[in-house]
N, C-alpha and C positions, 0 to 999 in steps of 0.2 A: 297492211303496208303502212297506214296511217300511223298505228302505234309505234314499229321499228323507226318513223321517219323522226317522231318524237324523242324516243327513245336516244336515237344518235344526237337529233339537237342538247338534252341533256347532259347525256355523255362530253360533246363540242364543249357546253359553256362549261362544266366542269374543268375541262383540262387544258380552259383558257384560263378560268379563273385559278387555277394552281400554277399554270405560268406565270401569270404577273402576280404573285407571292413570290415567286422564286427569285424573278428576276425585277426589278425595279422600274417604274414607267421612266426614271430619271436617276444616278448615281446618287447616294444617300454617304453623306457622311456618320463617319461609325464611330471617331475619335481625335482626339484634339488632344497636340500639346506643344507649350512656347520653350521656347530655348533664349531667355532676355538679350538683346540685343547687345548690351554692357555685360557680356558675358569672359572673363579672363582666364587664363591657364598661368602656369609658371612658366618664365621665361626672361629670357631680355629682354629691356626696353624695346617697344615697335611703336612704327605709326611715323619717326620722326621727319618723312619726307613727302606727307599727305599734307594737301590745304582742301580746305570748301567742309562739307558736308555738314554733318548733326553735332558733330564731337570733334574737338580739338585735340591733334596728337600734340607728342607723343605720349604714350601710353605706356604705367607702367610695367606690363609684361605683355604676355601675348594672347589678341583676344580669339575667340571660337566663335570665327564667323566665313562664311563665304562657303558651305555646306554645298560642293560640286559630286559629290559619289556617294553612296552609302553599298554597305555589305552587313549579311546579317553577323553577327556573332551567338552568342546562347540564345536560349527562346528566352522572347522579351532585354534584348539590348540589342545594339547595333555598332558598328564600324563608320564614322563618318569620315569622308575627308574633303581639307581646306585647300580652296585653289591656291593661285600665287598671294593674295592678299590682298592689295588695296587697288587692284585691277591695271596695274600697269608694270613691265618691268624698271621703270625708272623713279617709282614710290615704293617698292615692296624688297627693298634689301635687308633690311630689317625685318621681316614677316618671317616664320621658320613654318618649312611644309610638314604637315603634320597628317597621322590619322588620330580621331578622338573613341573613345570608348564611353556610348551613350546610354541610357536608360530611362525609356519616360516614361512618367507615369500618367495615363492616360485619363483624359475628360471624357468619358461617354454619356454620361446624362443631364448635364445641362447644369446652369448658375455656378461653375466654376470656372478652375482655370488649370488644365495641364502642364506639369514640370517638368521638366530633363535635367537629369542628374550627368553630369560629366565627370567623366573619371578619369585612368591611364590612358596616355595615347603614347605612338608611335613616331618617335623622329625618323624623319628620313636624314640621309647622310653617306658622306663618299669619303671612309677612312685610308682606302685601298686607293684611290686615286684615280680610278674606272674612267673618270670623264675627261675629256682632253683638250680641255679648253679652259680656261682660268675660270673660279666660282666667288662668291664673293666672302667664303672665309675658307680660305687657302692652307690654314692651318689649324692645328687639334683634330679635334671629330671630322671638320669638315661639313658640319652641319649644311641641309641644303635649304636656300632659301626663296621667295618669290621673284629675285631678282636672277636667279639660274634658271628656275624650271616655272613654265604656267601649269601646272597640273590640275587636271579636270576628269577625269576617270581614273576609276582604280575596280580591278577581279583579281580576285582569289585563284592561281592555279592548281590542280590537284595534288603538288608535293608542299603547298601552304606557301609557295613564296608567292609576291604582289608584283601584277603589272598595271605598269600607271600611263596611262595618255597625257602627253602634254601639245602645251600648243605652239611654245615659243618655237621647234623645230619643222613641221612637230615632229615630235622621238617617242617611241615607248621606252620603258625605262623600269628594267627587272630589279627588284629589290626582295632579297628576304624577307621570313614575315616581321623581324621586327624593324626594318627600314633600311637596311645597310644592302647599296648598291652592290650589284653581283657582278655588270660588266658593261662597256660605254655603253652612252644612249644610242640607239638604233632608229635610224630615221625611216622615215618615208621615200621611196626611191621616185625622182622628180618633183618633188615639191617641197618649195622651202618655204617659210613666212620672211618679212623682213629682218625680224629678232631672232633668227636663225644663226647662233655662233660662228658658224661656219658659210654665209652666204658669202664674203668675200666682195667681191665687185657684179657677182650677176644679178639678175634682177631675178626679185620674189615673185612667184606667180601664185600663190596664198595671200590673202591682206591681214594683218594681226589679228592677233587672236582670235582664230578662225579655225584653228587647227582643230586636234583629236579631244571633241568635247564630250561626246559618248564611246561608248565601248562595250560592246556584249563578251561573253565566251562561251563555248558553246557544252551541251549539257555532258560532254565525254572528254570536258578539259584539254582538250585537243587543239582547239583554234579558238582565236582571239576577233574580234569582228569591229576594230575602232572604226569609228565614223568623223569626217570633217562635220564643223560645227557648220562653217561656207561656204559657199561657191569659188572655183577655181576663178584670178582672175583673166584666164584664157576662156572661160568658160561660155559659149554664145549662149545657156538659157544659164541665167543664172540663178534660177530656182532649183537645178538639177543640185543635190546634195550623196557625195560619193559613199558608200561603205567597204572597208578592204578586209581580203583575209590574210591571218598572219597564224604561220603553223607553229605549232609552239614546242612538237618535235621536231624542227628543224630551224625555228627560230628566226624563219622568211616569210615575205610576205611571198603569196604563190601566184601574183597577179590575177587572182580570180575578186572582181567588183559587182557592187551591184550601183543601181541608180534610185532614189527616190526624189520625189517634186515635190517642190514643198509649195502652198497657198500664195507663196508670196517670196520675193527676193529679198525683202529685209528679215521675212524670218527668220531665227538660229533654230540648229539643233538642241536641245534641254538634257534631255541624256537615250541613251539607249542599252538596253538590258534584255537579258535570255527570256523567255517564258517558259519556254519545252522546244525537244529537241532539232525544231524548226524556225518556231516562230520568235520576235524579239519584240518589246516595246519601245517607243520611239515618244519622245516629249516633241515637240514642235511648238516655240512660242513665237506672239509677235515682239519687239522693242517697248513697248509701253507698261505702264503701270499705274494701279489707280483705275480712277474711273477711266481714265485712255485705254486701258485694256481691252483687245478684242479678243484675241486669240491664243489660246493657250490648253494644246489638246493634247493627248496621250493615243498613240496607235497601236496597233497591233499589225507589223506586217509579217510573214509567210515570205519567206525566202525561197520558198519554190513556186511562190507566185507570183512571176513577172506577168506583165499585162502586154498587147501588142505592141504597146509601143517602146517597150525597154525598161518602163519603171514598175518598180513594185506596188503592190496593191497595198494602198491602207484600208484600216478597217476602222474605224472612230469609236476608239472604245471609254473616250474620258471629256466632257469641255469641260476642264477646270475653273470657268468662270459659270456655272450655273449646275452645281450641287447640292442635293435637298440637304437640308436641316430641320427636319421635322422636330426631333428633341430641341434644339435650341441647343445643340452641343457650345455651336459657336461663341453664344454670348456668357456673360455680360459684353457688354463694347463699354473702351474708353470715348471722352467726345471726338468728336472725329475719326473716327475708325469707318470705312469702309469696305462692305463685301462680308460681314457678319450675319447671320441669321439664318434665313428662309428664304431665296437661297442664298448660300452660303458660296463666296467665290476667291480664288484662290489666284489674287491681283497683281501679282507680284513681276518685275521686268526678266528676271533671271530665276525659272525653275529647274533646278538641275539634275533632281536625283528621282528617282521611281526603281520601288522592288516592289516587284508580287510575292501577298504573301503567301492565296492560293490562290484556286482558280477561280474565285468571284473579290477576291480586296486586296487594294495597293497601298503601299506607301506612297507617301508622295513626301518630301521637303525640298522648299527654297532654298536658293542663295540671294542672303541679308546685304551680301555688298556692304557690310558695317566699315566707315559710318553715314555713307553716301544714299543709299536708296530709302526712297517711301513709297511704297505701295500701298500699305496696310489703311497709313493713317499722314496725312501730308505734313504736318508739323515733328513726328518721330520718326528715327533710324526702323529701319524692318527689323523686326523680332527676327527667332530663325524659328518658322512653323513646322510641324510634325502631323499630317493629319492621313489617317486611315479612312479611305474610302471604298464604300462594294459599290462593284461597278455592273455587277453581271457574270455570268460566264463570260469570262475572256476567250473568245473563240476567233 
């Protein structure tokens, strides 16, 4: 008996000790790469109605910054897309909404520094005339800009055309895949922001930009799952953060919601994304940056797992401010750079984008807010970071 008792303790530490191989005491960073903050595309001049920050507009084309979505494209590139632009509809008329076509080449073993290569993107634009509210270039293309739409998510539907989450409505907003609007924007039925074209004289019961900051879709391209970034301002908890379904054969939403609570009332939603045919991930940040950073976590909730009280269950599958870095992927650091090394944390005001790419490593990339935010490092503009993390079985 003595020996079997042995025997099983053996057996026990073995196939704990194969566990934590498998799965990490703590999320290990796996790869790293910068996207320069002074990064520009072709375009028109922008920038011309921004004051403050790092860099003085205007600028002469249009820069690759504010990374609110990403979608994969071939193995090893991606689809990124740029919100409104310089975070306001009354500075971003000049910004043109774009998706970029990226390729990094990644840092995994330490003493460097990870690139991204940018390439073709994607204008969006309303040649057809789809929208029925004046835009701010009324004629040619029609090109669409940050002063029409906030857009903050973008999925891929299974015949390749893009639906995009915006916030100024907020509206989803069907376009082709190479950006040419298919038909009006399609709102949210009772809720408007106050930059809602069409609010008129009623009052907004949304606060700006607060709208559809995530957006999942589900794994049989069927439904669409956007999420409010915040709280309704009817709302008595106002941690409660809504999600809606929106059928994509029918092109409605079907009033089926769910509820999640978030840590905190000033928290935003970061983004939200499919995992499998149930479950989605969810960023949850706080407002801060820098060493103010507290909170900035990555979930995993089960859509058929409501709890007693009505909200979804999360699962904590990520705190982005405490990441190993055992290699030293992170460094070098410039002086002043904070959140580099061992651990390695991920400081940033505005995270927006997360794709899994199985079922133990994420993407993760910021939004830079160029040329307004410093997280990274308080004397420079935020880089726009690319960093692959294993987190575990996402379960």
């Amino acid at each position: 008996m003595r020996q079997l008792i042995l025997a099983c303790a053996v057996l026990l530490a073995f196939a704990t000790g194969s566990a934590a191989r498998a799965t990490p005491e703590r999320p290990v960073l796996e790869a790293r790469a910068v996207l320069p903050a002074d990064t520009f595309a072709p375009g028109p001049i922008s920038g011309q109605f921004i004051s403050g920050g790092f860099r003085a507009g205007p600028f002469p084309s249009q820069p690759v910054q504010g990374i609110s979505a990403v979608l994969p494209a071939e193995p090893g590139s991606y689809w990124v897309m740029c919100d409104n632009g310089y975070g306001a509809k009354e500075n971003s008329s000049d910004f043109l909404l774009r998706m970029y076509h990226v390729t990094p080449s990644w840092e995994t073993a330490g003493g460097g520094l990870g690139t991204v290569d940018v390439g073709t993107f994607i204008q969006l634009r309303d040649p057809d005339g789809r929208i029925p509210w004046p835009i701010v270039n009324a004629t040619g293309a029609r090109n669409l800009t940050g002063a029409d739409f906030d857009l903050e998510s973008v999925r891929r539907a299974k015949d390749a055309t893009l639906w995009f989450g915006d916030e100024f409505g907020p509206f989803l907003l069907h376009t082709s895949a190479d950006g040419r609007l298919l038909e009006a924007p399609i709102p949210l039925p009772g809720v408007k922001s106050p930059q809602n074209p069409t609010l008129g004289g009623a009052t907004p019961n949304l606060p700006r930009s607060r709208g559809f900051e995530g957006m999942a879709i589900s794994k049989d391209g069927q439904t669409l799952y956007p999420m409010l970034e915040g709280a309704l301002t009817t709302d008595v908890d106002q941690r409660r953060r809504l999600i809606f379904e929106f059928d994509l054969r029918t092109e409605s939403y079907t009033g089926r919601t769910w509820q999640v609570r978030f840590a905190a009332a000033a928290n935003s939603l970061g983004d939200l994304t499919e995992l499998d045919e149930h479950r989605l991930l969810m960023i949850e940040r706080d407002p801060f940056a820098g060493p103010a950073a507290a909170f900035k976590h990555v979930f995993v909730l089960d859509l058929r797992d409501v709890g007693a009280d009505g909200f979804l269950t999360e699962r904590d599958a990520l705190d982005l401010l405490n990441i190993g870095d055992p290699n030293l992927i992170s460094l070098p650091a410039r002086p002043g750079d904070f959140g580099l090394g061992d651990p390695f944390k991920f400081p940033f005001e505005t995270i927006e984008s997360v794709l899994p790419l199985d079922a133990e490593r994420v993407l993760v990339i910021n939004d830079n807010n160029y040329p307004f935010s410093a997280g990274r490092n308080a004397s420079r503009p935020d880089d726009d970071e690319f960093i692959i993390v294993r987190t575990g079985p996402l379960k």
